[in-house]
C-alpha positions as CSV (number, residue, x, y, z in Angstrom):
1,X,36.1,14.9,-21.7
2,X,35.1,18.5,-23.2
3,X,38.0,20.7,-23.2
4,X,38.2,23.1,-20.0
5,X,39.2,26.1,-21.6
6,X,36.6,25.7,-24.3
7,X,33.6,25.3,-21.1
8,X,34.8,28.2,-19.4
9,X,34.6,30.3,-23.1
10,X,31.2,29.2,-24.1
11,X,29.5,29.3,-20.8
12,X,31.6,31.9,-19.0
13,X,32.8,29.5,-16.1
14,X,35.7,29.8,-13.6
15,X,38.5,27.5,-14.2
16,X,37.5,25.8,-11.1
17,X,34.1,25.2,-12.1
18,X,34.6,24.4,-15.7
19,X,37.2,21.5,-14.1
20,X,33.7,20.4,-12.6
21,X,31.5,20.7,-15.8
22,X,34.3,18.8,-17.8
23,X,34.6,15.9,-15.1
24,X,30.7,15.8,-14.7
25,X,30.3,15.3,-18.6
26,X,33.0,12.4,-18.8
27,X,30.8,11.2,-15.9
28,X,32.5,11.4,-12.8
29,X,30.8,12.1,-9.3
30,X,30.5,15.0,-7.1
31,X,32.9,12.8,-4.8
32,X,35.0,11.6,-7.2
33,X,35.8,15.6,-8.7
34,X,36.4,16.6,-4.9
35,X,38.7,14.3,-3.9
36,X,41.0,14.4,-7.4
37,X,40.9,17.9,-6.5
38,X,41.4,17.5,-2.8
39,X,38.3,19.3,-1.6
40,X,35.5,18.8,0.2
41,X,32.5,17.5,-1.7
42,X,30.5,21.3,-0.2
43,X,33.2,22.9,-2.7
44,X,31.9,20.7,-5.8
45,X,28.5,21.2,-4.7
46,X,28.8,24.9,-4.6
47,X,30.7,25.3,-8.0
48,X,28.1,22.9,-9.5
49,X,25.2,25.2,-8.3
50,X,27.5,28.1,-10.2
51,X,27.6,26.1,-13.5
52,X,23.6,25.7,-13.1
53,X,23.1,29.4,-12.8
54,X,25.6,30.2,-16.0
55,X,24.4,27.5,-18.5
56,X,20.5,27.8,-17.3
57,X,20.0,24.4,-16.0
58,X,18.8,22.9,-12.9
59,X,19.6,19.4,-12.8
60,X,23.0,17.7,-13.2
61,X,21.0,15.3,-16.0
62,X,20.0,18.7,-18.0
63,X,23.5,20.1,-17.5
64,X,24.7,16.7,-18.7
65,X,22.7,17.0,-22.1
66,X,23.8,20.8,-22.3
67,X,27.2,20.0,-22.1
68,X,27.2,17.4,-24.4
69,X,25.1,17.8,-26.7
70,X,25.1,21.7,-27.0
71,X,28.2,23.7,-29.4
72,X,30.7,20.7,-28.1
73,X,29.0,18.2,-30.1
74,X,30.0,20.6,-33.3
75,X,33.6,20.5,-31.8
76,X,33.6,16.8,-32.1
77,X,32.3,16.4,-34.7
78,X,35.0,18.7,-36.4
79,X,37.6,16.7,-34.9
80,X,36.2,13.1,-35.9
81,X,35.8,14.6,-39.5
82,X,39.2,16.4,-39.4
């Protein structure tokens, strides 16, 4: 799961919706973020439109990509090799 603090950095999400982003990367459901978070699934919905807007995307499957494939994939990289 990308790092939270590191989403919300590169992307300029809330801690809210960069909990979201990271779940949705390490492939979680809308349902399954809202109800570890103890929201309505509206709430995810609404955060997830957000994270469209701020990393240019439109679908979760291009955000998916984005997020995992985009400056993370350097991060991880660093780590395996470190």
């Amino acid at each position: 799961q990308p790092p939270e603090e590191l989403l919300a950095a590169l992307y300029g999400l809330t801690p809210a919706e960069a909990r979201v982003a990271a779940s949705l990367a390490a492939g979680r459901t809308l349902k399954e973020i809202a109800e570890a978070a103890g929201t309505t699934r509206e709430a995810a919905r609404w955060h997830l439109k957000q994270i469209f807007q701020k990393t240019r995307t439109r679908r979760q499957a291009e955000l998916i990509k984005v997020l995992r494939g985009g400056p993370l994939a350097l991060v991880r990289w660093e780590d395996q090799a470190g």
